[in-house]
BALOFI-404248 format. One record per residue (C-alpha): residue number from 1; x, y, z; residue in one letter. Coordinates in nm, 2 decimals. Example, Ala and Ser with C-alpha at 12.3 -4.5 7.8 and 13.67 -1.06 7.14 Angstrom:
2
{1; {1.23; -0.45; 0.78}; "A"}
{2; {1.37; -0.11; 0.71}; "S"}
end
This chain:
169
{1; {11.08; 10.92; 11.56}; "X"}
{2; {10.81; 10.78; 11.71}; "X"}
{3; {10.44; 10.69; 11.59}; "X"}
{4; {10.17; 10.78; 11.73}; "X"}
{5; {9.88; 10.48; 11.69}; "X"}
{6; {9.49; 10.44; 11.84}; "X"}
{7; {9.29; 10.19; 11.84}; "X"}
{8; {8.96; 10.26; 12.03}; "X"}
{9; {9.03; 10.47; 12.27}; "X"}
{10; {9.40; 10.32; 12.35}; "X"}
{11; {9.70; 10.53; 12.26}; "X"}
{12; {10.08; 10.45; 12.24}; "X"}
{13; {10.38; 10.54; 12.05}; "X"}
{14; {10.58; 10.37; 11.77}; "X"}
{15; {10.86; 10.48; 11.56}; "X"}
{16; {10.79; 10.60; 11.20}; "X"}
{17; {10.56; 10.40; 10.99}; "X"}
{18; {10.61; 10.23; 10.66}; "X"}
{19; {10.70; 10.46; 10.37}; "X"}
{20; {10.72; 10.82; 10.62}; "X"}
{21; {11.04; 10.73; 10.80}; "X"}
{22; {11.11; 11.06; 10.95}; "X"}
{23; {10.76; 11.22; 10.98}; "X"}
{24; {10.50; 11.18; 11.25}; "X"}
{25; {10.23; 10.97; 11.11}; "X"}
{26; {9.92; 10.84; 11.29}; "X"}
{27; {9.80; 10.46; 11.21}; "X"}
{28; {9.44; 10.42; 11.33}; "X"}
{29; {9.38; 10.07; 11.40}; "X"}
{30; {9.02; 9.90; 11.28}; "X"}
{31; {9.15; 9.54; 11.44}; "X"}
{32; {9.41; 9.39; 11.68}; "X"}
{33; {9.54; 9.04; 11.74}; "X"}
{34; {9.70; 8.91; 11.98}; "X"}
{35; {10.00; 8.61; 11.93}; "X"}
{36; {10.24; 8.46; 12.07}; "X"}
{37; {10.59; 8.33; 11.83}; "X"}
{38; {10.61; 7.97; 11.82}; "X"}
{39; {10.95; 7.79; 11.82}; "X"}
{40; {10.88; 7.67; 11.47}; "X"}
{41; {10.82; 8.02; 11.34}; "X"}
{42; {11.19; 8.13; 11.42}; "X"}
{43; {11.52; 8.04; 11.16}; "X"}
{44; {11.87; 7.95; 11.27}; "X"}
{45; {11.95; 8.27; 11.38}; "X"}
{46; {11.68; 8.26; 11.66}; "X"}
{47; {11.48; 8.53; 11.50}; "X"}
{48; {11.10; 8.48; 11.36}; "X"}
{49; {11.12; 8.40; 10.98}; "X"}
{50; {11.07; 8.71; 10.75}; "X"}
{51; {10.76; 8.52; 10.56}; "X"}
{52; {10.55; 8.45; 10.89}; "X"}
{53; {10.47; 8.83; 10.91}; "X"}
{54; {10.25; 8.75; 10.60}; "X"}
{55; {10.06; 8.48; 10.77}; "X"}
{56; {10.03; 8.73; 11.06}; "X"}
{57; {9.91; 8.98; 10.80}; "X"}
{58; {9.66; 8.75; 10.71}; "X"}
{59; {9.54; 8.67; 11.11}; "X"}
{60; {9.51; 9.02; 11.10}; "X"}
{61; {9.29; 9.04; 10.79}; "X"}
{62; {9.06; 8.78; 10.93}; "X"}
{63; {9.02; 8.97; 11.27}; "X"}
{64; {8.95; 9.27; 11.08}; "X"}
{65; {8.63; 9.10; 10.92}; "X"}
{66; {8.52; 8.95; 11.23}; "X"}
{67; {8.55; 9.35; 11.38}; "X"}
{68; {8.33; 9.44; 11.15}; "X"}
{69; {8.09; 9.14; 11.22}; "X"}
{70; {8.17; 8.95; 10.91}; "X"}
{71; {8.30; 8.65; 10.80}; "X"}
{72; {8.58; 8.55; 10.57}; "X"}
{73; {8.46; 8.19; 10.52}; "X"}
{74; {8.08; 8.32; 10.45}; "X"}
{75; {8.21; 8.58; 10.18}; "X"}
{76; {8.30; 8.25; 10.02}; "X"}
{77; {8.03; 7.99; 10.11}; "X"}
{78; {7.76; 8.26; 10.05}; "X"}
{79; {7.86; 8.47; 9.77}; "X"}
{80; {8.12; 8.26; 9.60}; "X"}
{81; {8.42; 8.53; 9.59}; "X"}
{82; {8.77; 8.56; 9.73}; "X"}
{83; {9.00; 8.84; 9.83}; "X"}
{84; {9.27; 8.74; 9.65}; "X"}
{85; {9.63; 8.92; 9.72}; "X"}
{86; {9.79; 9.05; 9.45}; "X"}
{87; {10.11; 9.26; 9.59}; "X"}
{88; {10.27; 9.25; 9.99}; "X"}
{89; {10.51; 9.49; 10.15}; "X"}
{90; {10.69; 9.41; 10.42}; "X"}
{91; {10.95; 9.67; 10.61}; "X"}
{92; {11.13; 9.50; 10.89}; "X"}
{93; {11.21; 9.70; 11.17}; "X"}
{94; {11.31; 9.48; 11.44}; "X"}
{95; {11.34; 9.10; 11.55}; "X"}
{96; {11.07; 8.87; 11.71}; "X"}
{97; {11.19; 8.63; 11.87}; "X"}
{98; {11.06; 8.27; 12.07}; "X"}
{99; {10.76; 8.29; 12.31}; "X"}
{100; {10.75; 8.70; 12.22}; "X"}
{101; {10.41; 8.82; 12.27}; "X"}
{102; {10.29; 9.01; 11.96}; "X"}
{103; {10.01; 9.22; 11.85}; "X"}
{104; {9.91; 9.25; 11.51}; "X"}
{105; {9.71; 9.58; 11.44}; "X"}
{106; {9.51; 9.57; 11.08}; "X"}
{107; {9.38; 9.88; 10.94}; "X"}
{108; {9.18; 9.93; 10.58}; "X"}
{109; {9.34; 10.23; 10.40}; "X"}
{110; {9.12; 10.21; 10.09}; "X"}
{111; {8.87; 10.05; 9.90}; "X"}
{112; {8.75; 10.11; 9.52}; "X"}
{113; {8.55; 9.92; 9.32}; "X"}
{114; {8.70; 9.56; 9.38}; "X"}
{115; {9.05; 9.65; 9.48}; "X"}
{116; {9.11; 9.65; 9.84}; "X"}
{117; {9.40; 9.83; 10.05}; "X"}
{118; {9.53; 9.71; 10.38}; "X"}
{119; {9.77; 9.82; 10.64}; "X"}
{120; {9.96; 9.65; 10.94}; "X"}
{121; {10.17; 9.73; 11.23}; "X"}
{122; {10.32; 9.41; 11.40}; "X"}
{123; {10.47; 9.54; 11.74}; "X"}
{124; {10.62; 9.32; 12.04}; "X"}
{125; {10.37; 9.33; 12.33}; "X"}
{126; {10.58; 9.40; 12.63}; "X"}
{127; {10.79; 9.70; 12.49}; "X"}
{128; {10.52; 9.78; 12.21}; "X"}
{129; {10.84; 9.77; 11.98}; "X"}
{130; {10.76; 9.83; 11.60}; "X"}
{131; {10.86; 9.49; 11.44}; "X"}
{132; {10.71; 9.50; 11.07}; "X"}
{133; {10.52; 9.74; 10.92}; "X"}
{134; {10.33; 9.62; 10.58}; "X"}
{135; {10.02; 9.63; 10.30}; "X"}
{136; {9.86; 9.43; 10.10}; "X"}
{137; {9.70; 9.52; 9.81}; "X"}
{138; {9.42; 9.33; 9.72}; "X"}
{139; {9.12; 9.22; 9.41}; "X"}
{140; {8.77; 9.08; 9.48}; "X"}
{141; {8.77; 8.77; 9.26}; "X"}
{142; {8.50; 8.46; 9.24}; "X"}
{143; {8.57; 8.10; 9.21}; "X"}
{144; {8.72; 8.12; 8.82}; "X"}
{145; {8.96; 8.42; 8.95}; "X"}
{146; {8.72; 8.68; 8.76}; "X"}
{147; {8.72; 9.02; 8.91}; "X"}
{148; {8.43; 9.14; 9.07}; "X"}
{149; {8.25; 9.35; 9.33}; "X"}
{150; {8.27; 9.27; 9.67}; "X"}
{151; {7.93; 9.19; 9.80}; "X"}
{152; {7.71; 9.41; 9.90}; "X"}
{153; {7.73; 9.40; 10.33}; "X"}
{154; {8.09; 9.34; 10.34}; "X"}
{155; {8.13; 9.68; 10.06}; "X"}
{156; {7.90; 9.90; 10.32}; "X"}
{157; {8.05; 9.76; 10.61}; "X"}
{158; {8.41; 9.84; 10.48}; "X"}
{159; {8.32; 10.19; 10.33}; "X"}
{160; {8.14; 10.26; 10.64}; "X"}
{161; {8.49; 10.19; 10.81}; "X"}
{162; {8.63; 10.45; 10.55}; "X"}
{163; {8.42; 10.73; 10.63}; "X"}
{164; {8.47; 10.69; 11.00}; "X"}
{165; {8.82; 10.72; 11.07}; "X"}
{166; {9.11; 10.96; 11.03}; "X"}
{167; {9.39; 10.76; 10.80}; "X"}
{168; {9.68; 10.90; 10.73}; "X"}
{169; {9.90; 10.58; 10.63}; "X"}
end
């Protein structure tokens, strides 16, 4: 099966996404960023270590806000909340290995009240190979871990996101 994924105006196939094995899906991308695996980032085996594809999950978080003309570090300096995660998927589809290039294409599936949905596709550059396919799930807290709302341009900006796109992850 393969996948059919856009981001802007750029299209290319992948196999199936996360949770739809065997159905044609379509994964819009908001984000995309570009890296390339470090030695240090593969295990014994010569493969990239299954728990780097969450720090590449959060690269892709990151690039996401800055997309959207926000800032991560702001949300905290200037409004004193976090986006803390509070459950991650991963689905490992194929190695990444040494000096692969990789792109990591972020895309928000939903958003209510202070709970925040977010989707990834990490595929290897130079076959655009799907590699790991993920979500995280996540809660607007401030500085004492209380829920709250997200703050007021980053909620527009991201339900503004919503209502653009076609999302069928």
């Amino acid at each position: 099966m393969r996948l059919a994924y856009m981001c802007g105006k750029k299209t290319c196939h992948w196999r199936s996404s996360y949770g739809f094995p065997y159905t044609m899906q379509m994964f819009y991308c908001h984000a995309e960023a570009r890296l390339r695996v470090r030695y240090a980032e593969t295990d014994q085996m010569g493969v990239v270590y299954h728990a780097n594809y969450l720090v590449w999950f959060e690269v892709g978080r990151v690039e996401l806000m800055r997309e959207l003309g926000l800032e991560y570090k702001l949300l905290e300096r200037d409004f004193g909340c976090m986006i803390a995660v509070v459950e991650a998927k991963a689905r490992y589809r194929s190695p990444a290995r040494y000096d692969d290039e990789i792109a990591v294409r972020t895309s928000l599936a939903a958003m209510r009240g202070s709970v925040l949905k977010i989707v990834y596709q990490v595929a290897r550059v130079s076959d655009d190979a799907l590699l790991c396919e993920g979500e995280t799930m996540h809660v607007v807290v401030d500085r004492a871990m209380k829920k709250r709302l997200l703050p007021a341009p980053y909620a527009e900006a991201f339900g503004e996101l919503l209502r653009q796109k076609p999302h069928q992850v």
